[in-house]
N, CA and C of each residue as an Amber inpcrd file, in Angstrom:
protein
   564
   0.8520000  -1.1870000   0.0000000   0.0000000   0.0000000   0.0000000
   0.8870000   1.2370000   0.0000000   0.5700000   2.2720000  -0.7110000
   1.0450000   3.5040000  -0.9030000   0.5360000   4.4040000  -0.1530000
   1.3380000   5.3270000   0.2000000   1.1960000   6.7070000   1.0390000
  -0.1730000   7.3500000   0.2330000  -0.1150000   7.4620000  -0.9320000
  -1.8580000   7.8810000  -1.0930000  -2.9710000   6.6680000  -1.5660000
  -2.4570000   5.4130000  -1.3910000  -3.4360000   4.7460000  -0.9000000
  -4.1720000   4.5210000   0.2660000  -3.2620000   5.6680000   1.1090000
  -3.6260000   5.2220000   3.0870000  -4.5520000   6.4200000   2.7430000
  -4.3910000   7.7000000   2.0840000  -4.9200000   8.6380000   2.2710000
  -6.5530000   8.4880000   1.2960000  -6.4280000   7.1890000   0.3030000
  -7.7470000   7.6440000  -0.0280000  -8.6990000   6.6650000   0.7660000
  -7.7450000   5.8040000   1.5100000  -8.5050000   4.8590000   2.3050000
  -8.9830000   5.7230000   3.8130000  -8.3400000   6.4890000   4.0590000
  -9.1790000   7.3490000   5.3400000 -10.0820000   8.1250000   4.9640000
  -9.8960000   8.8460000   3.6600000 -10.9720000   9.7860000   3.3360000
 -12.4320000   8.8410000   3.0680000 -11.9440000   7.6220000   2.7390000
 -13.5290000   6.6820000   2.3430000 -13.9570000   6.4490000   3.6220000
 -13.2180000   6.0410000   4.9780000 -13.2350000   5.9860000   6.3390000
 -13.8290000   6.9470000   7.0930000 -13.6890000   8.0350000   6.5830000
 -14.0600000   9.1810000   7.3060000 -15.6070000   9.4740000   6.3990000
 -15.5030000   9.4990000   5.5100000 -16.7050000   9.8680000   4.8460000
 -17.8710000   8.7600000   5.4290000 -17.6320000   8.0640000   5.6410000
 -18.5620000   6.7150000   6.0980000 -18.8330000   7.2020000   7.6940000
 -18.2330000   8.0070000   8.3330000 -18.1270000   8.3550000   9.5500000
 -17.5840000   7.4200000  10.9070000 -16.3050000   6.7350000   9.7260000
 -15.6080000   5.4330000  11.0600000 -14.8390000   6.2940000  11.3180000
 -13.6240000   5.4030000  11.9920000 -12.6780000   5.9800000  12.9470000
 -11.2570000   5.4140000  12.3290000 -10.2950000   5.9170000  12.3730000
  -8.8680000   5.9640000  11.6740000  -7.8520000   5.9450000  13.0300000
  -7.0730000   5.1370000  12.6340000  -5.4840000   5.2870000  13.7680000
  -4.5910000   5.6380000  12.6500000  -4.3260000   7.2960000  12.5810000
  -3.3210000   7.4850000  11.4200000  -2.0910000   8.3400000  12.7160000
  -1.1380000   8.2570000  11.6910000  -0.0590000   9.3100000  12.0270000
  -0.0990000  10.9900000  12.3860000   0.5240000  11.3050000  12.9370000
   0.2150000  12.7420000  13.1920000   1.9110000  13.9310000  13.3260000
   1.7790000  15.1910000  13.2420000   2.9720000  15.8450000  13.2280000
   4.1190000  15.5410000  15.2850000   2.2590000  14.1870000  15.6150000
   3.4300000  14.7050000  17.0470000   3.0220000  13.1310000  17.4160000
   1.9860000  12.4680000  17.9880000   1.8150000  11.0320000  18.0220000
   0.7860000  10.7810000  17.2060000   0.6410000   9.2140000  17.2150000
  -0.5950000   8.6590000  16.5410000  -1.6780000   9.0350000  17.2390000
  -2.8670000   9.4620000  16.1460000  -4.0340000   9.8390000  16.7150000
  -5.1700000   8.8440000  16.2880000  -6.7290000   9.0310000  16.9410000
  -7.2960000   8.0090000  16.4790000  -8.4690000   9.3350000  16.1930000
  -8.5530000   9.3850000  14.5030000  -9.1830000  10.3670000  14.1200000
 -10.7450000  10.0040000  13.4880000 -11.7170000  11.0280000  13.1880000
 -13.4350000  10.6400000  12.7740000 -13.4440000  12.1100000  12.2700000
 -14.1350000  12.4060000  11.3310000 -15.2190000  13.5090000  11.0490000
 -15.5110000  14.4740000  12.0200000 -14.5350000  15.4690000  11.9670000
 -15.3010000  16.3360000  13.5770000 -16.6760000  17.2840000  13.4530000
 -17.2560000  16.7680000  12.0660000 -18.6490000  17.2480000  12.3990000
 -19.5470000  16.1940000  12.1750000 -19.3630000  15.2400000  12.4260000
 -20.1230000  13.9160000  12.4460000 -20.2540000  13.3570000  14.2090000
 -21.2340000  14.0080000  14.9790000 -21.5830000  12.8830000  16.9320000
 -21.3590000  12.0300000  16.3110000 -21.6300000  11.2550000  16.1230000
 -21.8330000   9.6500000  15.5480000 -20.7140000   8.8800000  15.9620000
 -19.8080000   9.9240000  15.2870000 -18.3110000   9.3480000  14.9690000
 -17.1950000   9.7060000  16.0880000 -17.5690000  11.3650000  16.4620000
 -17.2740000  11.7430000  17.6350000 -17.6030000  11.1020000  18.8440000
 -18.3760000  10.3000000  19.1040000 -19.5250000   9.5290000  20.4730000
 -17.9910000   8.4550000  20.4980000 -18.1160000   7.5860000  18.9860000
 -17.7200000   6.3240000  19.0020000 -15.8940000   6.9270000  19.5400000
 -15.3530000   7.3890000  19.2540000 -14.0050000   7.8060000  19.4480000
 -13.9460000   7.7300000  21.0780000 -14.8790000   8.5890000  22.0420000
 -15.1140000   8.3630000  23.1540000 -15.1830000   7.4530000  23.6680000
 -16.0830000   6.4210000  23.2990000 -16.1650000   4.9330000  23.5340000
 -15.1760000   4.2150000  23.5930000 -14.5050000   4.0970000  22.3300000
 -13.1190000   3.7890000  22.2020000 -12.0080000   3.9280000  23.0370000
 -12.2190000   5.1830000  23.2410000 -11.1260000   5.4990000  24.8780000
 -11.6400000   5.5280000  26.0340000 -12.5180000   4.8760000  26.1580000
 -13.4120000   4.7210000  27.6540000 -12.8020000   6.4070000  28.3610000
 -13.4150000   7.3590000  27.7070000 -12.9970000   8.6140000  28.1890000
 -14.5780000   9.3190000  28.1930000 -14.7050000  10.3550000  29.6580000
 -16.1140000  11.2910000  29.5920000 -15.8040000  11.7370000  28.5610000
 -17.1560000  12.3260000  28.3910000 -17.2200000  12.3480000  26.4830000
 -17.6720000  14.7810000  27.6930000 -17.3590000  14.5830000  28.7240000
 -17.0580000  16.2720000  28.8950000 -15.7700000  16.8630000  28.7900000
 -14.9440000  15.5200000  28.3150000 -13.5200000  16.1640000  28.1440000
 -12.9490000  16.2180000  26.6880000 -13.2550000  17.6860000  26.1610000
 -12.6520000  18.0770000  24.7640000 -11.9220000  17.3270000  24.2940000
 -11.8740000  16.8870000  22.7350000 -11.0900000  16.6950000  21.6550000
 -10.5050000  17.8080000  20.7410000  -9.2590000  17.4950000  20.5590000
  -8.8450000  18.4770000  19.3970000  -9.3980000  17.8960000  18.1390000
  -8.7550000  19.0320000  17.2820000  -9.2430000  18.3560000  15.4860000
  -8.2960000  18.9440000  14.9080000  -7.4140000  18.6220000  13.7650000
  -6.6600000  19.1580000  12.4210000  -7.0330000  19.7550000  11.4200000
  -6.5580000  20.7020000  11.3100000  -7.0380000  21.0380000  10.0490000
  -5.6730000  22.1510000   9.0040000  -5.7130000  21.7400000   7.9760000
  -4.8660000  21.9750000   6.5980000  -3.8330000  23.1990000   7.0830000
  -4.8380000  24.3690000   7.3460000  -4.6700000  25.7780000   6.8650000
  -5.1620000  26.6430000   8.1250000  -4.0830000  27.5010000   8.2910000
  -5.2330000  28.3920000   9.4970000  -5.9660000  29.3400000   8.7730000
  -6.2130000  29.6310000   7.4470000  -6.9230000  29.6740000   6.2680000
  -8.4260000  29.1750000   6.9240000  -8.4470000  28.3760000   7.0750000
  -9.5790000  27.6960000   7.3220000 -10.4080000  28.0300000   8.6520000
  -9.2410000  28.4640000   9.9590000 -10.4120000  28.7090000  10.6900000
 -11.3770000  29.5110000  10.9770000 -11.5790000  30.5610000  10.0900000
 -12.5450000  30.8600000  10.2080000 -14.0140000  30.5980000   9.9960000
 -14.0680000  29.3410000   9.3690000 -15.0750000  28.0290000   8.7330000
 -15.6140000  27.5200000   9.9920000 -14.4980000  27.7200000  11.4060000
 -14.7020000  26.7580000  12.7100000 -14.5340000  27.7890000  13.7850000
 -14.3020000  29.0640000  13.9550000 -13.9260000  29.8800000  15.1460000
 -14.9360000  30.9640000  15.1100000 -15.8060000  31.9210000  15.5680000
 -16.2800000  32.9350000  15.2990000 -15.4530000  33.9140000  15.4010000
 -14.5520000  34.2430000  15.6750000 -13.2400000  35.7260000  16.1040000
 -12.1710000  34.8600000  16.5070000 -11.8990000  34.6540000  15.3600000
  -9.8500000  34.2200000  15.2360000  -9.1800000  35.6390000  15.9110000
  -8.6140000  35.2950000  17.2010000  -7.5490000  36.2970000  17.2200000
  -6.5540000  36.4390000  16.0720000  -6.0990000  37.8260000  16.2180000
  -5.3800000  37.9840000  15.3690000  -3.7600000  37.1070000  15.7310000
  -3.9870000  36.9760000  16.7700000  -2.4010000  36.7640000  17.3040000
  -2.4520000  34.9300000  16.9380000  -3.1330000  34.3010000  16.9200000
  -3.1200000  33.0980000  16.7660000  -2.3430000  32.8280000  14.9340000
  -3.1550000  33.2030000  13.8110000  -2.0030000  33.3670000  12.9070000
  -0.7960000  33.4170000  13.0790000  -0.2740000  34.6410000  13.6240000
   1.1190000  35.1350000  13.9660000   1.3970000  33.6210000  14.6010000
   1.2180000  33.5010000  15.6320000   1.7280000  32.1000000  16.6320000
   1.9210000  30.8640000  15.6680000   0.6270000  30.3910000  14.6240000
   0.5610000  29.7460000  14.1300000   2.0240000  29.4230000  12.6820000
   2.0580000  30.5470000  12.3150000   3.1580000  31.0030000  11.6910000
   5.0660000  31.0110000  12.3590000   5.1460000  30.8910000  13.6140000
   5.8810000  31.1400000  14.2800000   6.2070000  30.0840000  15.2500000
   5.7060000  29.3110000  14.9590000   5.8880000  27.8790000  15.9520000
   6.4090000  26.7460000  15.7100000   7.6940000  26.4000000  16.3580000
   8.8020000  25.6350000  15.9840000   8.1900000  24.1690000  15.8700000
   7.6380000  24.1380000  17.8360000   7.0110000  23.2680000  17.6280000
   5.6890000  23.0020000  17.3790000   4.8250000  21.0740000  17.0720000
   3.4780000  21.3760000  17.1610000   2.9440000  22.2880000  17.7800000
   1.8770000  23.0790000  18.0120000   0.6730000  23.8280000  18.8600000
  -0.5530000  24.2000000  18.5100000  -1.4320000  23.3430000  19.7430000
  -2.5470000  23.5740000  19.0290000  -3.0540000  24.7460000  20.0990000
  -3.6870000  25.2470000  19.6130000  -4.6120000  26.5670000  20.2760000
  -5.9940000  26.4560000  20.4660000  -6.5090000  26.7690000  21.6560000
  -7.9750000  26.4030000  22.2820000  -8.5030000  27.8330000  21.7860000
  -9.6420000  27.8420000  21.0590000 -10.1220000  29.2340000  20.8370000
 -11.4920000  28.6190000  21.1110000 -11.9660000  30.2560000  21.4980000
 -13.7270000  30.7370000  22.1290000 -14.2640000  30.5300000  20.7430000
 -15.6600000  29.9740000  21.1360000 -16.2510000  30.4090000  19.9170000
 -16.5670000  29.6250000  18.3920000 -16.7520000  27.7550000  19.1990000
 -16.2310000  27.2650000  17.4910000 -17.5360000  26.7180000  17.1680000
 -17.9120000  26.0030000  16.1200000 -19.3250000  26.1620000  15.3460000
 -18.8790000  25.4470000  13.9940000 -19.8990000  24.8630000  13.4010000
 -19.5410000  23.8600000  11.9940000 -19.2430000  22.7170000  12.4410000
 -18.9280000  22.4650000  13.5990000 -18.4300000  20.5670000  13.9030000
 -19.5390000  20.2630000  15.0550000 -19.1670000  19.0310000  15.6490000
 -19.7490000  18.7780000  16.0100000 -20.1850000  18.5620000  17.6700000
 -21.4920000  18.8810000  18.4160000 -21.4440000  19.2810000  19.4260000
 -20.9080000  18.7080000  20.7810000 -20.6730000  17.5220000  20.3710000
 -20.2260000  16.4830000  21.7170000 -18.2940000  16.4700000  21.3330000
 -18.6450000  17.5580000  19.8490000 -16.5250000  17.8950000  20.5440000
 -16.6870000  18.7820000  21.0790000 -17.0590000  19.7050000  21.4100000
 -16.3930000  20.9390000  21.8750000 -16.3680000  20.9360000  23.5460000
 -16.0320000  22.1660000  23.8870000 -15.3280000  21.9320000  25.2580000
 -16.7930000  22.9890000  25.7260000 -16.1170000  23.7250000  26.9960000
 -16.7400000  24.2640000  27.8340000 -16.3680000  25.7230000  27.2730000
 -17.9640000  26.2640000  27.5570000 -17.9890000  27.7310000  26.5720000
 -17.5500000  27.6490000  24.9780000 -18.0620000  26.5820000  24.3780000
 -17.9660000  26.2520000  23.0590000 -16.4130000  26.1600000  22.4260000
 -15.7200000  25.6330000  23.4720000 -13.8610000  25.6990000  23.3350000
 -13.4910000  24.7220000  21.8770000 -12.6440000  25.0360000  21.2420000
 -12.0920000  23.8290000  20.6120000 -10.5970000  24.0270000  20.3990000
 -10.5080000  23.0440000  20.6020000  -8.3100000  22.7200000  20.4570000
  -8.4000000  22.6590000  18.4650000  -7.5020000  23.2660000  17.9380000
  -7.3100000  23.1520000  17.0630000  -5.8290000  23.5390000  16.5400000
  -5.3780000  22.5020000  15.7730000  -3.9230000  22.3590000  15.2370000
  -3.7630000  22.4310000  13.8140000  -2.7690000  22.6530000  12.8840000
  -2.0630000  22.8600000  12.0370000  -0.7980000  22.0330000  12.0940000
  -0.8560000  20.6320000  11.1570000   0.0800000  19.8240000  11.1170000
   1.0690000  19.9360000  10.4860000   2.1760000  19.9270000  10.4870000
   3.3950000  20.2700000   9.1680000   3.7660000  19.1760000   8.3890000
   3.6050000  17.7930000   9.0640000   4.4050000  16.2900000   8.7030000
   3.1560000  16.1480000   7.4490000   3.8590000  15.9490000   6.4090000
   3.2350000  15.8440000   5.1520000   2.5160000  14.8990000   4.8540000
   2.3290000  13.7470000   5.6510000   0.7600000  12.8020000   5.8770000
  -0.4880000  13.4100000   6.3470000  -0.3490000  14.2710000   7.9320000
  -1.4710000  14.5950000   8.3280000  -1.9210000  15.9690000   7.6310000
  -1.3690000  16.6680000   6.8740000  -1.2710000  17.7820000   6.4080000
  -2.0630000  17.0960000   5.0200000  -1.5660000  16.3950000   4.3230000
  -2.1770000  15.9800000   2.9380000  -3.9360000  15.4100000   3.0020000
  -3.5170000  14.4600000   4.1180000  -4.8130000  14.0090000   5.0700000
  -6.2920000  15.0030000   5.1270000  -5.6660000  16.1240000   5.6690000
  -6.3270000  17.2850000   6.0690000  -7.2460000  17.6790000   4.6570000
  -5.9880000  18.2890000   3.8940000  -6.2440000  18.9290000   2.7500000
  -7.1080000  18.0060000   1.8900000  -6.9550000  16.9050000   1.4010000
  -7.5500000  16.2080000   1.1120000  -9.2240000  15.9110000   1.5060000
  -9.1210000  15.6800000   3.0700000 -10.4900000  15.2020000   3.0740000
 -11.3840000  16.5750000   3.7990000 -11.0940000  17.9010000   3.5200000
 -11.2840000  19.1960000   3.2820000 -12.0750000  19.8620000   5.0480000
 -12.6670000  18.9620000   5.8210000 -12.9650000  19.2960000   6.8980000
 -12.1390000  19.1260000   7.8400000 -12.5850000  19.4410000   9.5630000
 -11.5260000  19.3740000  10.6430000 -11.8290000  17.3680000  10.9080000
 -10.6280000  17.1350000  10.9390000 -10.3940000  15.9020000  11.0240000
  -9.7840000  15.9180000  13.0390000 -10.3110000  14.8250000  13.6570000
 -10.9120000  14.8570000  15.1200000  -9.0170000  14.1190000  14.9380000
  -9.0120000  14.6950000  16.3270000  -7.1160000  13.6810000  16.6090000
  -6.8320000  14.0950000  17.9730000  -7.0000000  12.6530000  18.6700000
  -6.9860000  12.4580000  20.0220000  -5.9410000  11.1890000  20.1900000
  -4.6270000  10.9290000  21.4660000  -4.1190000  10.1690000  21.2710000
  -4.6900000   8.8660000  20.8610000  -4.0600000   8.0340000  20.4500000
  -4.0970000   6.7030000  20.5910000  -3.8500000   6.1470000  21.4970000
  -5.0170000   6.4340000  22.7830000  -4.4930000   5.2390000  23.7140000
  -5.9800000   5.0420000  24.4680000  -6.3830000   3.8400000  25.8980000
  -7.2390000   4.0500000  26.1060000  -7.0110000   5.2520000  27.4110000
  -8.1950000   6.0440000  28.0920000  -7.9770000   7.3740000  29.0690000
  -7.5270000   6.7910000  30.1180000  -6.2070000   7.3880000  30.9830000
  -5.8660000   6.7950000  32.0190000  -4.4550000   5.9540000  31.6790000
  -3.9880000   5.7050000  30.3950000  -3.4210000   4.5050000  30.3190000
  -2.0710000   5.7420000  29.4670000  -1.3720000   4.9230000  29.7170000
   0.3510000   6.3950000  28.9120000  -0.2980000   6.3510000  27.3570000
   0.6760000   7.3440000  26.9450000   0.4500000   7.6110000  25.7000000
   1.5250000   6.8080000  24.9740000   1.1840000   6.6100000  23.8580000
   1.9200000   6.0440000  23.1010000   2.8770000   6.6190000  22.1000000
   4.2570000   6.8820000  22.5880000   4.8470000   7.6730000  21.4470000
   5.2930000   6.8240000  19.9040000   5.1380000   5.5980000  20.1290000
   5.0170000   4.8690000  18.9970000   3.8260000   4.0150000  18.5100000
   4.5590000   3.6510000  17.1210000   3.0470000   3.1010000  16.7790000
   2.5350000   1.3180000  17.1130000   4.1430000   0.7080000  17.6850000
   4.3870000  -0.5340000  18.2400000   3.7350000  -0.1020000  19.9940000
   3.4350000   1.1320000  20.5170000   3.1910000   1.1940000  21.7750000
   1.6330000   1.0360000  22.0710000   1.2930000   0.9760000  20.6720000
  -0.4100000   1.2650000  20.9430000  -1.3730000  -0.1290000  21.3060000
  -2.0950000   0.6800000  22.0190000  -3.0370000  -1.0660000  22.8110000
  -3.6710000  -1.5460000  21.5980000  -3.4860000  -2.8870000  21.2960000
  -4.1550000  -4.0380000  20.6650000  -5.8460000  -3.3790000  20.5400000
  -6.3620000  -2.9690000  21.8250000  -7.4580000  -2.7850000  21.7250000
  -7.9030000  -1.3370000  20.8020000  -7.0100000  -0.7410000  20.9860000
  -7.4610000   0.9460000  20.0370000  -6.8280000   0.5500000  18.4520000
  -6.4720000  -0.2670000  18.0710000  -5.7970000  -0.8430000  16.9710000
  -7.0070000  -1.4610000  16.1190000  -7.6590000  -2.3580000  17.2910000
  -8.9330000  -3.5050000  16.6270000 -10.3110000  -2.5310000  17.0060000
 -10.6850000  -1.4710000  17.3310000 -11.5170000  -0.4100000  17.3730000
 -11.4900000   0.1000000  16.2100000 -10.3290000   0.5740000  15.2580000
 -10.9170000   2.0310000  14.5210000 -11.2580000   0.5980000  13.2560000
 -11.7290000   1.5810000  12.1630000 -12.4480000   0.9060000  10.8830000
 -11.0380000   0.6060000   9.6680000  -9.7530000   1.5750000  10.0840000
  -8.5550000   2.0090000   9.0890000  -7.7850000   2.1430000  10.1810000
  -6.2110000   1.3720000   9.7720000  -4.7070000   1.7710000  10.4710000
  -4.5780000   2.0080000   9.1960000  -3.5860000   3.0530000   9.0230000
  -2.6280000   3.6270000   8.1200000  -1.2530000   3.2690000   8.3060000
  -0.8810000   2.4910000   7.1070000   0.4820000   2.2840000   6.8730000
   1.6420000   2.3510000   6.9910000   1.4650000   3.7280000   6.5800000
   2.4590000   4.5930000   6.7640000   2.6610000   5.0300000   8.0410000
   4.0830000   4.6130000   8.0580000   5.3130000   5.5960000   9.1620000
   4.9300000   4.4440000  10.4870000   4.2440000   3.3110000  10.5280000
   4.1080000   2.0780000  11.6030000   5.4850000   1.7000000  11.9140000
   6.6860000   1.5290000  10.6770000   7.7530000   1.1510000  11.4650000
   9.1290000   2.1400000  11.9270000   7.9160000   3.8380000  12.0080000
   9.1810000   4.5490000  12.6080000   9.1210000   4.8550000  14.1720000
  10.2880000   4.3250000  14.5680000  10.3020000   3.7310000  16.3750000
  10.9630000   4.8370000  16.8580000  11.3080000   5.9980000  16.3000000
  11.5650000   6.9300000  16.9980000  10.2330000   7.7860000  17.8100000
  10.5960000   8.0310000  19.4680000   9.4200000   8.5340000  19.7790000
   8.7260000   9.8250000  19.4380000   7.4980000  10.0440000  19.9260000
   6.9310000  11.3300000  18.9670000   6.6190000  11.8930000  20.4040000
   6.0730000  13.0350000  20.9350000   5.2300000  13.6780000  21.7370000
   4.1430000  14.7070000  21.3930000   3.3760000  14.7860000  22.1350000
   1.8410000  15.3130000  22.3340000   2.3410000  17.2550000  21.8990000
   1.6100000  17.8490000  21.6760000   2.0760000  19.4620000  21.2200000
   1.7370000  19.8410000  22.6290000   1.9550000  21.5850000  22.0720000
   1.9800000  22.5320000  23.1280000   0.2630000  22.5910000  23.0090000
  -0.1360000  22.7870000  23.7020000  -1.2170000  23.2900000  23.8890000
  -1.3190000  24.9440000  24.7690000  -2.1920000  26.0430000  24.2490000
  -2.5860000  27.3280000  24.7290000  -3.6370000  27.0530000  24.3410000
  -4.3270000  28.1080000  25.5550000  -5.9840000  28.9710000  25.2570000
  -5.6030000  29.9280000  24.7880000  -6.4230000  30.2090000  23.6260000
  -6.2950000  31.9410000  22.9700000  -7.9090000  32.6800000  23.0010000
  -8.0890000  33.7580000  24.1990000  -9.2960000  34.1570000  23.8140000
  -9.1290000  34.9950000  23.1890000 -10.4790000  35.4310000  22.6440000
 -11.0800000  36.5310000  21.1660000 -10.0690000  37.8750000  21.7930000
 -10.3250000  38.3700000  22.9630000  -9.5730000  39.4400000  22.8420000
  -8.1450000  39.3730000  23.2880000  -7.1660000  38.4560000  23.1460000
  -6.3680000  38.3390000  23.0850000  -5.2260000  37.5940000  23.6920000
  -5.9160000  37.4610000  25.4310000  -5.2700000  36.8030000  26.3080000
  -5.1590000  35.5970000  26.2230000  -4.1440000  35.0180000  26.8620000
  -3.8180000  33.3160000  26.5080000  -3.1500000  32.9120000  28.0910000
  -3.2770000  31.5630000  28.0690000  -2.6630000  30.4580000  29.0090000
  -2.2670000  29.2120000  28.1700000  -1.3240000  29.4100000  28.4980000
  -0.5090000  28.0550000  28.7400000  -1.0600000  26.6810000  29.3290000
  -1.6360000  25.8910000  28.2290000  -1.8200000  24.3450000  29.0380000
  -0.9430000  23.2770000  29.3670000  -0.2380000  23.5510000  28.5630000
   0.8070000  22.3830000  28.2790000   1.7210000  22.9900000  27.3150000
């Protein structure tokens, strides 16, 4: 299988509203349609995780968020533009996906991938694509793709191919809150 055979096999995955264990710019994620509950519910399930604790989602372009944010700070571009490493940014205000992702006061984590799988991924299957570790809640994360439980492996509908036998470890991004008028915290 080819690198865009994984990719037209998630986009058929995702369009169906299953669930994917693909690669990501920081660990493996186990990704769905982030405007599809359905798919969002089942991801929860999957990680025996409260379904009151936010998911992030990917997406292509910060181009795009305004499709998903009501008042993009301005400073989030800039950041977005300027960031060595992964970071995803929690912004006020998101809308178009779906309601059992978002956080508290309509929060959503949202990232900008650079590694040219989840990035093509993105672009390709044109909405915010959901990416939460691969693991079950409670249990370590998996910085590889040999680390991941048997059980979140035989859950999603698609593993992707690609990059399974690179054993170098990966880690989770930075995470910030960015509100509308400007202020931010540091999550991680």
């Amino acid at each position: 299988m080819t690198f865009d055979d994984d990719i037209k096999a998630c986009i058929k995955i995702l369009n169906e509203g299953g669930l994917i264990l693909y690669p990501t710019d920081t660990i493996w994620g186990i990704g769905c349609d982030a405007t599809k509950p359905d798919a969002v519910k089942r991801v929860y399930e999957l990680k025996q995780r409260d379904d009151n604790k936010a998911l992030i989602v990917l997406l292509d372009s910060a181009d795009r968020l305004d499709h998903y944010v009501i008042d993009v700070p301005p400073m989030a571009r800039e950041l977005i533009e300027v960031a060595v490493k992964p970071l995803t940014i929690i912004y006020d205000g998101a809308f178009n996906v779906a309601h059992n992702l978002l956080g508290e006061n309509d929060t959503l984590g949202i990232r900008i991938p650079h590694d040219e799988f989840a990035h093509r991924l993105c672009a390709s299957f044109g909405k915010p694509i959901v990416s939460t570790s691969a693991n079950v809640s409670g249990h370590s994360t998996a910085r590889t793709f040999s680390e991941i439980d048997p059980l979140i492996k035989q859950g999603v509908d698609y593993v992707v191919k690609y990059r399974q036998g690179d054993n170098s470890p990966h880690v989770a991004s930075n995470i910030i809150m960015l509100s509308s008028d400007g202020t931010f915290k540091i999550i991680r």
